[in-house]
C-alpha positions as CSV (number, residue, x, y, z in Angstrom):
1,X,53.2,-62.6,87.1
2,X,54.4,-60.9,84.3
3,X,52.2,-60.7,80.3
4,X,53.7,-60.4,77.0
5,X,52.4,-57.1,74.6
6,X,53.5,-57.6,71.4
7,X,53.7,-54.2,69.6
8,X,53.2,-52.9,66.2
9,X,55.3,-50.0,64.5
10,X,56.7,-48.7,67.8
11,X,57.1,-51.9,69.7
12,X,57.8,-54.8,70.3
13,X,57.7,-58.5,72.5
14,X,58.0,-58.1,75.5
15,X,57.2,-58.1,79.1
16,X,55.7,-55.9,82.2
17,X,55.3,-56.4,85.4
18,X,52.0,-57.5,86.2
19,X,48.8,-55.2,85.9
20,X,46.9,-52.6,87.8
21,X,44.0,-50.6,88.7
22,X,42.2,-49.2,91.3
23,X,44.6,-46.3,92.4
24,X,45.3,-42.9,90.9
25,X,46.1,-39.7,91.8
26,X,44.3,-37.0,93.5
27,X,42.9,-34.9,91.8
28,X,40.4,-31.7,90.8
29,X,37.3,-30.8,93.2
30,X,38.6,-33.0,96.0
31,X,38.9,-30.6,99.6
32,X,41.0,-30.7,102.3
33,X,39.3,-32.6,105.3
34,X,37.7,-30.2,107.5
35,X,36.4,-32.6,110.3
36,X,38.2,-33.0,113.5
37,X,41.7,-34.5,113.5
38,X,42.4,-38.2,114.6
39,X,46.0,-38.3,115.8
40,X,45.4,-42.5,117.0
41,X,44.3,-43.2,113.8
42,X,41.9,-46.1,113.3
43,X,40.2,-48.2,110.6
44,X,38.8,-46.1,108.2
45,X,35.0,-47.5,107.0
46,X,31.8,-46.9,105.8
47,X,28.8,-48.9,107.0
48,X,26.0,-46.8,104.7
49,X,25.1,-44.3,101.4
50,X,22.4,-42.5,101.1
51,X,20.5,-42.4,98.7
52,X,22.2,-45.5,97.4
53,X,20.2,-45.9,94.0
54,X,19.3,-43.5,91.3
55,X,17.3,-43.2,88.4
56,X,19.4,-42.9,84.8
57,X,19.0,-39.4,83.6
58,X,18.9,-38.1,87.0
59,X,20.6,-34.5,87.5
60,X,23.4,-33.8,90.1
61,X,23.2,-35.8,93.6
62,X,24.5,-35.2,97.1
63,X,25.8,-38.6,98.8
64,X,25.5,-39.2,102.5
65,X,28.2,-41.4,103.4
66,X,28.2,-42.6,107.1
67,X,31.2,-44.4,109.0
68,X,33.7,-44.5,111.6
69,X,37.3,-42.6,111.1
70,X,36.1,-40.7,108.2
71,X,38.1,-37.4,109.7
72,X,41.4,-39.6,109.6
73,X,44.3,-37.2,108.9
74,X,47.9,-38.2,108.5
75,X,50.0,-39.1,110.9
76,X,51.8,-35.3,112.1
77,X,50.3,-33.6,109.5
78,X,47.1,-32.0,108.9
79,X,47.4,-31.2,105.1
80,X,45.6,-34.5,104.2
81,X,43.0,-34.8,101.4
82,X,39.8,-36.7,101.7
83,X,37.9,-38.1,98.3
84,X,34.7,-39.7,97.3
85,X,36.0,-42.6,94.8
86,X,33.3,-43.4,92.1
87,X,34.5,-46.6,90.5
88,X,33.1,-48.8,87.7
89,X,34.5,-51.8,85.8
90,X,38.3,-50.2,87.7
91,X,37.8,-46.5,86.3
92,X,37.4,-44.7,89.1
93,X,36.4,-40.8,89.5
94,X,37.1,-38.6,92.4
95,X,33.5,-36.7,93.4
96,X,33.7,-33.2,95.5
97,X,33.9,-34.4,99.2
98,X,33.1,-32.6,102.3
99,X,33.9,-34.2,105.8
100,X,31.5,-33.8,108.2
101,X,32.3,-35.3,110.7
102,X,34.2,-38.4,112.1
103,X,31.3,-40.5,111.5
104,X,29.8,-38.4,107.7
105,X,30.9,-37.2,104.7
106,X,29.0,-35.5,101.7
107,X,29.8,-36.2,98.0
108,X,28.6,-34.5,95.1
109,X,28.0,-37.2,92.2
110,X,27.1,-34.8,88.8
111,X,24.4,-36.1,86.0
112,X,27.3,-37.2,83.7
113,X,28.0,-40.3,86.0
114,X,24.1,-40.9,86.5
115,X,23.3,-40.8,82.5
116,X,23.1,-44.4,82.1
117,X,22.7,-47.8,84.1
118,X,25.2,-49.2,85.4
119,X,26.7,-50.5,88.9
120,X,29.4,-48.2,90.9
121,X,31.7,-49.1,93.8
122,X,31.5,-45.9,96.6
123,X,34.9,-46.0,98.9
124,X,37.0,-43.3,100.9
125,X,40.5,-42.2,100.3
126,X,42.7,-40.6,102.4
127,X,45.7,-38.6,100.9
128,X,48.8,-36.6,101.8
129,X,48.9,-33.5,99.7
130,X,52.8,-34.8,99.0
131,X,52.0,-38.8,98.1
132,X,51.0,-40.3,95.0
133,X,49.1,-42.9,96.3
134,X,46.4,-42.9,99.5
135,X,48.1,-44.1,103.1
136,X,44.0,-45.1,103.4
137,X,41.4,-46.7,101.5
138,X,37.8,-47.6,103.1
139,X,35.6,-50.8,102.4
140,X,33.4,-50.0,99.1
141,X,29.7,-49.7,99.3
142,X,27.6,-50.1,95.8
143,X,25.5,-47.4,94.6
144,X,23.0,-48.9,91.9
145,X,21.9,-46.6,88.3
146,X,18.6,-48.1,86.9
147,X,16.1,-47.6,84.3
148,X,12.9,-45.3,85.5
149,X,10.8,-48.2,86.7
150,X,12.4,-51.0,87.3
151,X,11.4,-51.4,90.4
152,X,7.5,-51.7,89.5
153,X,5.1,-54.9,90.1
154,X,4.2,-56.8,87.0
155,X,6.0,-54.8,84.5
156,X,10.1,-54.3,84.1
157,X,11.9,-57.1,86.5
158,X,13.0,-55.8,88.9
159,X,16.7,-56.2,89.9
160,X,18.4,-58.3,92.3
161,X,21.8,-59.1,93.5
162,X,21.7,-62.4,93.5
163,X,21.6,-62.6,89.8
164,X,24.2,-60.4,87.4
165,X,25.0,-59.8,83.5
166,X,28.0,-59.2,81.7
167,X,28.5,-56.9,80.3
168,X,26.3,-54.7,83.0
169,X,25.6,-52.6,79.9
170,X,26.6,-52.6,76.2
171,X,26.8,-49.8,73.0
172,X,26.4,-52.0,69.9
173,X,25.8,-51.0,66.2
174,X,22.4,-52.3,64.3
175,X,23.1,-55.9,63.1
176,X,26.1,-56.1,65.9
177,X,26.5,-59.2,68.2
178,X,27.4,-59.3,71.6
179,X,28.0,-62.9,74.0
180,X,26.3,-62.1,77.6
181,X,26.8,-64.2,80.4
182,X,24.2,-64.7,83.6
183,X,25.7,-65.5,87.4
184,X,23.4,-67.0,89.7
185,X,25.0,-66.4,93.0
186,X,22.5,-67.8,94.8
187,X,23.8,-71.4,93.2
188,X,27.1,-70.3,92.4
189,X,26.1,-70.7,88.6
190,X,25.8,-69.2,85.5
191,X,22.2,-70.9,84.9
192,X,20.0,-68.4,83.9
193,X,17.3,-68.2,81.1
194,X,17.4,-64.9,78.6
195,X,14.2,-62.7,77.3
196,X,14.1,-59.4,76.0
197,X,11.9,-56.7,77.5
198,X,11.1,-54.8,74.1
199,X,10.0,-58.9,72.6
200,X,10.9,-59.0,68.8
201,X,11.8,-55.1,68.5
202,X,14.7,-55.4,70.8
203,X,16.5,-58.2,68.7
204,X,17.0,-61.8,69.7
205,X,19.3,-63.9,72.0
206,X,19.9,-67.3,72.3
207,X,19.7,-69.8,75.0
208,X,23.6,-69.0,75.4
209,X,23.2,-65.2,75.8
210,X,24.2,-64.7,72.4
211,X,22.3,-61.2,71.3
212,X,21.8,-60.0,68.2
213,X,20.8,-56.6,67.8
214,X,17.9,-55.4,65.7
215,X,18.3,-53.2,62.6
216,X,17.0,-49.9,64.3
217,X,18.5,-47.9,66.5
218,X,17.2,-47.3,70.6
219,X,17.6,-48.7,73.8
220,X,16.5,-51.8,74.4
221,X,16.6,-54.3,77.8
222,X,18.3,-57.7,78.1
223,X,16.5,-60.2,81.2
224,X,18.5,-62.6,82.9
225,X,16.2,-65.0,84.8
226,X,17.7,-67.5,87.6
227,X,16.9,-70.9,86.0
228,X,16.6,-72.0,89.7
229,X,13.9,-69.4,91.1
230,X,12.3,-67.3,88.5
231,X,12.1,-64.2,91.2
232,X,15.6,-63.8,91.2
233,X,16.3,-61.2,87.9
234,X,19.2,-58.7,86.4
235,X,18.0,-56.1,83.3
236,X,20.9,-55.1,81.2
237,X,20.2,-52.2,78.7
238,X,21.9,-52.1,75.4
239,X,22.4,-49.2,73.5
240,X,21.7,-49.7,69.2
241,X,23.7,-46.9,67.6
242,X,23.6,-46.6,63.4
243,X,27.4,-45.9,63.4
244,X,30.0,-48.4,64.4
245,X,31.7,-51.8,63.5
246,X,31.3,-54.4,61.1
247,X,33.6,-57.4,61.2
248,X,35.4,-58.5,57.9
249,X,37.8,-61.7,57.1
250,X,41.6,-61.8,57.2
251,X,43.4,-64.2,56.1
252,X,45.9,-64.4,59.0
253,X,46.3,-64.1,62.6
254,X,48.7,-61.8,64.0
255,X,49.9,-58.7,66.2
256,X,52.8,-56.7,66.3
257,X,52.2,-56.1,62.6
258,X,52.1,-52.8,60.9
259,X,49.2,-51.7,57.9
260,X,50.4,-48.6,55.9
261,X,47.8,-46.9,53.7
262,X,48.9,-47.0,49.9
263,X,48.5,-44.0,47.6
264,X,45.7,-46.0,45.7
265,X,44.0,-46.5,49.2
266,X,44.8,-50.1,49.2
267,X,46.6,-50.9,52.5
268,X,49.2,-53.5,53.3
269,X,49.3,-55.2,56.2
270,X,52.6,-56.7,57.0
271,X,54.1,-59.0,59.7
272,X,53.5,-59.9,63.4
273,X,53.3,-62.9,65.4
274,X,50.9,-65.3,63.5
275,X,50.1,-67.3,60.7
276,X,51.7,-67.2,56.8
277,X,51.4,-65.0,54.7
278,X,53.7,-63.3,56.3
279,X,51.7,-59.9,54.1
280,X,48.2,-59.6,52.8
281,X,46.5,-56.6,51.0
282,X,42.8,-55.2,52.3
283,X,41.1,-54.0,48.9
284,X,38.4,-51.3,50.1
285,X,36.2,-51.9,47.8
286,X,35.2,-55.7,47.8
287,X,36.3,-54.9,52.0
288,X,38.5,-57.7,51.4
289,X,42.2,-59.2,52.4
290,X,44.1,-60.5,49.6
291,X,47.9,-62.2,49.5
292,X,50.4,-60.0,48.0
293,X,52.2,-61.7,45.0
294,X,55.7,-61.9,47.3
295,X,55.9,-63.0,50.9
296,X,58.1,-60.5,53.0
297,X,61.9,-60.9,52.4
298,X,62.2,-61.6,56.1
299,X,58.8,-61.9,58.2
300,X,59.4,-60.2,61.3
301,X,57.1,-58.8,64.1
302,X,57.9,-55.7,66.2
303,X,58.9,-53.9,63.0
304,X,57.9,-50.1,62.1
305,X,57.3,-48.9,58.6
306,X,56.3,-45.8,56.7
307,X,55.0,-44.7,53.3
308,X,58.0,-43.5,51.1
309,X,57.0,-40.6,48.7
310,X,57.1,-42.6,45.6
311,X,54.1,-45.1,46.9
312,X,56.5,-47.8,48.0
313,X,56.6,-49.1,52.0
314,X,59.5,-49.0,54.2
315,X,59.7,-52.1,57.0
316,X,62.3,-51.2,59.4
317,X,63.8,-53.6,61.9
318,X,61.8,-56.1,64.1
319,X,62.3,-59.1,65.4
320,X,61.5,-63.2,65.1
321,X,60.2,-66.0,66.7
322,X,63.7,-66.9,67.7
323,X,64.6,-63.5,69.5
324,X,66.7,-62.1,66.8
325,X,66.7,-58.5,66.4
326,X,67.1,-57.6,63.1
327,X,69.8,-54.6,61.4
328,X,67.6,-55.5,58.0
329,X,65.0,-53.4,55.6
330,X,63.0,-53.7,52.8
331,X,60.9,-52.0,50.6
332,X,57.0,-53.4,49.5
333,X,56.0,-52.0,46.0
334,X,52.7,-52.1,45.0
335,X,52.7,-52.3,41.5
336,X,54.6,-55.5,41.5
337,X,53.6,-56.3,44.9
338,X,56.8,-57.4,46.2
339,X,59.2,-57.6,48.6
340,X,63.0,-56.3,47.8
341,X,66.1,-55.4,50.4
342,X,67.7,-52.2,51.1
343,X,70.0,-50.8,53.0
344,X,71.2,-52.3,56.5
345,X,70.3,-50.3,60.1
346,X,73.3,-49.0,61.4
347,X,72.3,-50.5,64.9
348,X,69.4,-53.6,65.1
349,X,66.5,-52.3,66.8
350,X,62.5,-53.2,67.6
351,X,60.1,-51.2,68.9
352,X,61.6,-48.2,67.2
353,X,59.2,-45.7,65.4
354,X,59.4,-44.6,61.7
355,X,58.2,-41.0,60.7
356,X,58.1,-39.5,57.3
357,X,60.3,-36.2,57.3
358,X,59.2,-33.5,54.7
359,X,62.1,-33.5,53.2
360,X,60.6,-37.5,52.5
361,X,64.2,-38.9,54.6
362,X,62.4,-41.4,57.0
363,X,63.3,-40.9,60.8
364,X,64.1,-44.1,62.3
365,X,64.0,-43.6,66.3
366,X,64.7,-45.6,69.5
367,X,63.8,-49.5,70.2
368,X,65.5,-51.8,71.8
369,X,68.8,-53.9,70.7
370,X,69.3,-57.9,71.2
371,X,70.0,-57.5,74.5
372,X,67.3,-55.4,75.3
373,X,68.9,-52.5,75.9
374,X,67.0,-49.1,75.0
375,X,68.8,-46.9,72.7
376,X,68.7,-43.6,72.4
377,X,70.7,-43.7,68.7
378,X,68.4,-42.2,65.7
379,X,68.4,-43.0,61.8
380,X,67.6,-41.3,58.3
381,X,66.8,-43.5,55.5
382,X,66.8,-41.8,52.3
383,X,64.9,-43.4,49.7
384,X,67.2,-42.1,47.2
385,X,70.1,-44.0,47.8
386,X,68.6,-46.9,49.7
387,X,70.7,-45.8,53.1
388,X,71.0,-44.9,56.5
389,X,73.2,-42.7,58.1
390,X,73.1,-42.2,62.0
391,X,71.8,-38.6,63.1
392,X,71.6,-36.7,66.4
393,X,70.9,-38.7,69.9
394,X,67.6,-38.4,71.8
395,X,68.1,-37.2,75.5
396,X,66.9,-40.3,77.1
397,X,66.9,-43.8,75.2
398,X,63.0,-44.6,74.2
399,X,61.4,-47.6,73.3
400,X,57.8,-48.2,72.4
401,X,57.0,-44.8,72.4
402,X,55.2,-42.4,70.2
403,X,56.4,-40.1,67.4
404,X,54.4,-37.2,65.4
405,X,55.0,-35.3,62.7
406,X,54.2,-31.8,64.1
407,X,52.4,-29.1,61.6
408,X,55.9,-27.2,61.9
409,X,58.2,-30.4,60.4
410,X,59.8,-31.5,63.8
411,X,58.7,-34.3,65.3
412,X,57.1,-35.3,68.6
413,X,58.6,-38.3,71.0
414,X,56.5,-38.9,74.1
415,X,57.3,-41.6,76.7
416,X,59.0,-44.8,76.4
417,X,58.5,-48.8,77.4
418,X,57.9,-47.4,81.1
419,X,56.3,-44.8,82.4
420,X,57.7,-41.3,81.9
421,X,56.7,-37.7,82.1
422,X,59.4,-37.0,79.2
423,X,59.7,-35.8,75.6
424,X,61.7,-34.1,73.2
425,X,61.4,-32.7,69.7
426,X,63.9,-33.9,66.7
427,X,64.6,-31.3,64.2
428,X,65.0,-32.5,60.5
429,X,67.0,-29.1,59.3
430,X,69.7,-29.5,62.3
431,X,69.5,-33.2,63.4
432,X,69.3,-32.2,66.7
433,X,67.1,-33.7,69.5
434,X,65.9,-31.1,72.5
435,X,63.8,-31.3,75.6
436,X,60.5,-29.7,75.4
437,X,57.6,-29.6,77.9
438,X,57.1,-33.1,80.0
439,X,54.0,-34.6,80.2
440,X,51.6,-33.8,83.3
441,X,51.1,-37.8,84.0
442,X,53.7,-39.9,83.5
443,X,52.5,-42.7,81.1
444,X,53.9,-45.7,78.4
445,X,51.5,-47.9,76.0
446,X,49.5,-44.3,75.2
447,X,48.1,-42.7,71.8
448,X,49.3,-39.6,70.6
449,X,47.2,-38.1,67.7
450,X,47.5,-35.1,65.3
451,X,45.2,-32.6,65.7
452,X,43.9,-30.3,62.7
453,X,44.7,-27.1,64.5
454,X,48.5,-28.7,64.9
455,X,48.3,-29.7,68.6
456,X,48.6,-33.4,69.7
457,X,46.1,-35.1,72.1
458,X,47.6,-37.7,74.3
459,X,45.3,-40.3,75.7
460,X,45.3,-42.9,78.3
461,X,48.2,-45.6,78.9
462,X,49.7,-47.3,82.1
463,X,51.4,-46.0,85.1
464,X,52.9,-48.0,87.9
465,X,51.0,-47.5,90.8
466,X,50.4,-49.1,94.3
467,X,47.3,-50.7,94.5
468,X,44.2,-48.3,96.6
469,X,44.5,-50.2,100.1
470,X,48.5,-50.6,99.7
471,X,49.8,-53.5,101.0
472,X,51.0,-55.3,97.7
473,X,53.5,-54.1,95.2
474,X,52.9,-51.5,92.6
475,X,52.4,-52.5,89.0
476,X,50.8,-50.7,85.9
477,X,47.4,-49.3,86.2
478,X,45.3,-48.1,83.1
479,X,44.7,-44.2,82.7
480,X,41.5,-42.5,82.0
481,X,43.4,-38.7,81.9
482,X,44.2,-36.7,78.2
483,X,46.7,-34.2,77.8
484,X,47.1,-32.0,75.0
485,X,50.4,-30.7,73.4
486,X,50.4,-26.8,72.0
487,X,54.3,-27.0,70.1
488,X,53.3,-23.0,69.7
489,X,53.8,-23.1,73.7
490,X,55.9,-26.5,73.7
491,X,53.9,-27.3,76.8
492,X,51.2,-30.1,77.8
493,X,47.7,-29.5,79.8
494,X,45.3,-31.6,80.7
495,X,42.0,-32.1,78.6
496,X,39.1,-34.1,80.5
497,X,38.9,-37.7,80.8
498,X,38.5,-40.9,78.8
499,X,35.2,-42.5,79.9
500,X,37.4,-45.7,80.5
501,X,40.7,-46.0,81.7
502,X,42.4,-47.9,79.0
503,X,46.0,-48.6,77.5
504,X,47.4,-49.7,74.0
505,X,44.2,-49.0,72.5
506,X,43.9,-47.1,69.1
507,X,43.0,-43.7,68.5
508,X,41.7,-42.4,65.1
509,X,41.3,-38.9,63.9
510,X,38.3,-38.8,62.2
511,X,36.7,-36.6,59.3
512,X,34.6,-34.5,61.9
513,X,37.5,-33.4,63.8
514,X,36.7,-36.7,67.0
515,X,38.5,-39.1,67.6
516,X,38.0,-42.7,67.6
517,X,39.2,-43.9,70.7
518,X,38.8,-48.3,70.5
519,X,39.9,-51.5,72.6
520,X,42.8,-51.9,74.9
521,X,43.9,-53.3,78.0
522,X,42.0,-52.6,81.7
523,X,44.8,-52.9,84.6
524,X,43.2,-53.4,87.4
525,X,44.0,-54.7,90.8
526,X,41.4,-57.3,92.5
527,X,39.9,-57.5,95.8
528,X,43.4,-59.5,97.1
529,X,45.6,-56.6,95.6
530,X,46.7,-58.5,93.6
531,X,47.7,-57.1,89.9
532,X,44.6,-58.0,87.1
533,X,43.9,-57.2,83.1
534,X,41.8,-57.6,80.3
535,X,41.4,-57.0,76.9
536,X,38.0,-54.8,76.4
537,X,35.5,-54.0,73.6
538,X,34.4,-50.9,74.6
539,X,34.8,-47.6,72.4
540,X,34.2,-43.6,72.8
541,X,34.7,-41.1,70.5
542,X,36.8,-37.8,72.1
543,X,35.8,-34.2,71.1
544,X,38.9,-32.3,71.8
545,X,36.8,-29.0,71.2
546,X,35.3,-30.0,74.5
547,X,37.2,-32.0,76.1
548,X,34.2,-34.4,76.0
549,X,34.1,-37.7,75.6
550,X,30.8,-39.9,74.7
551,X,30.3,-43.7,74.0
552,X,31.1,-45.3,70.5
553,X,29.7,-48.3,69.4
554,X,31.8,-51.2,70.7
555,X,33.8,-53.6,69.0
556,X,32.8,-57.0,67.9
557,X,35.8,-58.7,69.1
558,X,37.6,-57.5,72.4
559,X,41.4,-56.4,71.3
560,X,44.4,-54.3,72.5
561,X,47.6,-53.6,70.3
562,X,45.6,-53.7,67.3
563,X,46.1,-51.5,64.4
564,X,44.0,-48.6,63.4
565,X,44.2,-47.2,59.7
566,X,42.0,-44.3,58.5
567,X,40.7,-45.3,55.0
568,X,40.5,-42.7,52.0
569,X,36.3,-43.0,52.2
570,X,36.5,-41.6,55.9
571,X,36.0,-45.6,57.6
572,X,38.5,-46.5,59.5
573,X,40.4,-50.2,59.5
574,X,41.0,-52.6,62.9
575,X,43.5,-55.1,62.0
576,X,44.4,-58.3,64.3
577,X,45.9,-57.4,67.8
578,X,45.5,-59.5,70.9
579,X,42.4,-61.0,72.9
580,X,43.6,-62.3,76.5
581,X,43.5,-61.6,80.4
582,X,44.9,-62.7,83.6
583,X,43.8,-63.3,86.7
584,X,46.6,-63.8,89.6
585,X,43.2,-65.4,91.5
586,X,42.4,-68.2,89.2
587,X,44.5,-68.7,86.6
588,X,48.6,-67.2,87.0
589,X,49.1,-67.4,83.4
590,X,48.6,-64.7,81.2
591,X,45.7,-66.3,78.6
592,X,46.6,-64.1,75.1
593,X,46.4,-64.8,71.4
594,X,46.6,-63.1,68.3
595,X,43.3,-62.3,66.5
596,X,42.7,-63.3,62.7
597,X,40.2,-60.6,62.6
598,X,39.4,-57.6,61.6
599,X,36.4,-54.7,61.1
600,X,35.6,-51.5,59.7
601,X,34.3,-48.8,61.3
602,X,31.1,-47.3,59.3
């Protein structure tokens, strides 16, 4: 099954092959298997872990994993790689493995993993040192994270696996809200009664699992009680930060839109898929949207636009309801706040990108063409005379892509609709495009950020990928890896991890030199193989001094291809997006729509 992504600025509508998760590459502190070969092969499996529960906060453990097979090497070659895969809600981390012997392996699992509750999946890869995906994948095993003394008579509940929550375990600001659910799988229900271990301090929740967090920050416990045998219990903790999001109205539903911060720090919000007007206004500070006085000259989704020098907006391109594809621009000025034509594209495009140029000419890259052809073509539209004039040719045809205005004045274009290792540099004083470093993971549907000390960070996206066991056919699986770009070395390296694998999300730089990494898709594959995604709530803020990454406050509405604008008072602006999932299981059709939301981050 295939799911539409609209996208905003540097995309487009369109359509993917399914969704993954569950595979990846091989990577650091895995070693070669040292147990005794296994030339007739054999089902590789693991009946036990031990120990197979921790205490949160607990420093580095050694696993025991015990099986049959577990010295499996590849057929005529002994340069196979054996890993420990740590997995939770489809992110899944490699731990340091040592084989044994046919029947053990050890696995280092460090603090960082144990640091706070939650529920991981324990299975056994086997790679070639050559492939990019394992030719074997074990059963998985759960390994359980709780709270120091849950287990205790007469005080905490303690947990069972009969009963669940979701979400296992939440980030939420003071005042935030969060819907929980309970499954009873003793009854096949979700029938359970809600309490909260703290009492009054912790917050409240409703009957329907609604929480609502108190106004000071800690950790606090939700308890989901089977309504059909009150020993059968699940504890959730949920973290209350003092930073993090606040919903606001919009007048509007709608994705694929763009929202371009005015000189005045006003910032317009303009197109998508939705609901007229086709443009509002969000006034910082009454944190409210507002219609312009002018609807757009021609509403259009898949568009990109950019902030002219004079304080006007460029909208570039796009796309409507009816599949046009659209040579048009116009320009938004927001002293009369309206809408007025310009100059004609030379070639119709969506899911191009716009960057402003120094010299303040607007580069107008890549996209797609009615037919859906990716182009490779390039524009400058100078503001002066209202034009565009074709300059030089990208070496590979990009859509849905990234561009970013390096410290130097060239500009950065990584990736494309699928997933590619490529990028090139476009230099404004020659008009010339040139290959620079590739990218260490292929990727499409990533972030690419501006760092103050000029490098660019590169986080998450897709990549098609088989799914762990094989078996089924590839599709796209969300990333958890970061790269970083040096243009003084016109290389990438890699720079830690995400703590969840994530595409199309938004990343902000903020004023203390993080970034704001929000929302986005989860591919994932289910236990049939067969490709799986969802829209997510969860946030982290990345440190790219250390290559660190720690939880954020989460959203308030789940959201992927949402838009992201840093305010002039430091907050930074979610606008609309999409809220959806699919499930090949139970229901073939992608579920998506656009959000009329929006919240500030504070």
């Amino acid at each position: 099954m295939r799911r539409p992504m609209a996208i905003w600025c540097f995309g487009l509508v369109f359509v993917i092959a399914g969704c993954g998760g569950g595979g990846y590459l091989p990577g650091g502190g895995n070693n070669p298997s040292g147990g005794g070969s296994n030339p007739s092969g054999g089902t590789l499996s693991i009946s036990s872990i031990s120990p197979a529960t921790a205490t949160a906060g607990s420093g580095d453990i050694t696993l025991i994993v015990s099986g049959s097979h577990l010295d499996l090497v590849h057929s005529g070659s002994h340069q196979t790689i054996t890993t420990t895969v740590w997995s939770v809600n489809g992110s899944d981390t490699p731990l340091t493995t040592t084989v044994v012997s046919d029947t053990q392996i050890t696995a280092g699992v460090p603090a960082a993993l144990l640091a706070k509750p939650v529920t991981a999946h324990i299975s056994i890869q086997k790679w070639w040192f050559a492939d990019d995906s394992p030719f074997a994948t074990s059963n998985h095993l759960t390994f359980k994270v709780t709270i120091a003394g849950s287990g205790s008579i007469g005080g905490d509940p303690s947990p069972s696996s009969a009963v669940s929550i979701s979400p296992a375990s939440e980030t939420l600001r003071t005042g935030g809200q969060r819907r929980f659910s309970g499954w009873d799988s003793s009854v096949g229900q979700y029938d359970v009664t809600w309490s909260l271990q703290e009492g009054e301090a912790a917050g409240n929740i409703t009957a329907e699992g609604l929480y609502s967090a108190p106004n000071t920050p800690g950790t606090f416990h939700l308890i989901a009680t089977s309504s059909h045998d009150i020993s059968l219990r699940a504890t959730a903790p949920v973290t209350i930060v003092s930073v993090g999001f606040v919903p606001i109205s919009v007048i509007a539903a709608r994705s694929g839109h763009t929202a371009t911060l005015l000189v005045d720090g006003r910032v317009l919000v303009a197109g998508g898929t939705g609901t007229p007007p086709s443009a509002e206004l969000f006034i910082p500070e009454s944190n409210e949207f507002v219609p312009t006085g002018g609807g757009m000259v021609y509403p259009r989704s898949g568009h990109c636009a950019s902030l002219l020098p004079d304080g006007r907006v460029l909208i570039v391109g796009g796309g409507d309801a009816n599949a046009n594809v659209f040579r048009t621009a116009e320009v938004f000025d927001p002293v009369t706040q309206s809408f007025i034509t310009t100059g004609n594209l030379n070639q119709a495009r969506i899911g191009a990108t716009a960057t402003l140029l120094p010299s303040g000419k607007v580069l107008i890259a890549g996209g797609q063409d009615s037919g859906d052809t990716l182009l490779s073509s390039a524009e400058l539209y100078d503001p002066r005379t209202g034009s565009f004039t074709l300059t030089g040719h990208m070496h590979m045809p990009r859509a849905q892509h990234t561009a970013t205005l390096l410290s130097n004045g060239k500009v950065l274009l990584v990736g494309s609709i699928s997933d590619t290792g490529s990028a090139e540099l476009y230099d404004p004083a020659s008009g010339v495009f040139s290959a620079t470093g590739s990218l260490i993971q292929a990727r499409a549907h990533h972030t690419a950020t501006l760092l103050p000390n000029g490098n660019v960070l590169v986080l998450g996206g897709t990549q098609i990928m088989l799914p762990g066991g094989g078996g089924a056919a590839a599709a796209p699986v969300s990333l958890a890896s970061v790269e970083l770009y040096d243009p003084a070395k016109a290389v990438f390296h890699t720079a830690g991890k995400l703590l969840i694998a994530r595409d199309s999300q938004s990343a902000t730089l903020l004023a203390n030199g993080t970034v704001l990494v929000a929302g986005g898709y989860i591919h994932g594959f289910d236990g049939d193989a067969d490709p799986e995604w969802h829209t997510i709530f969860t946030s982290e803020l990345f440190d790219p001094a250390t290559s660190v990454s720690t939880t954020a406050a989460s959203l308030e509405t789940d959201r992927a291809e949402h838009v992201a604008t840093r305010l002039n008072n430091g907050q930074v602006l979610i606008t609309g997006g999409i809220s959806g999932f699919q499930e090949l299981c139970c229901k073939p059709k992608p579920y998506t729509f656009p959000l009329a939301s929006a919240e500030l981050y504070q």
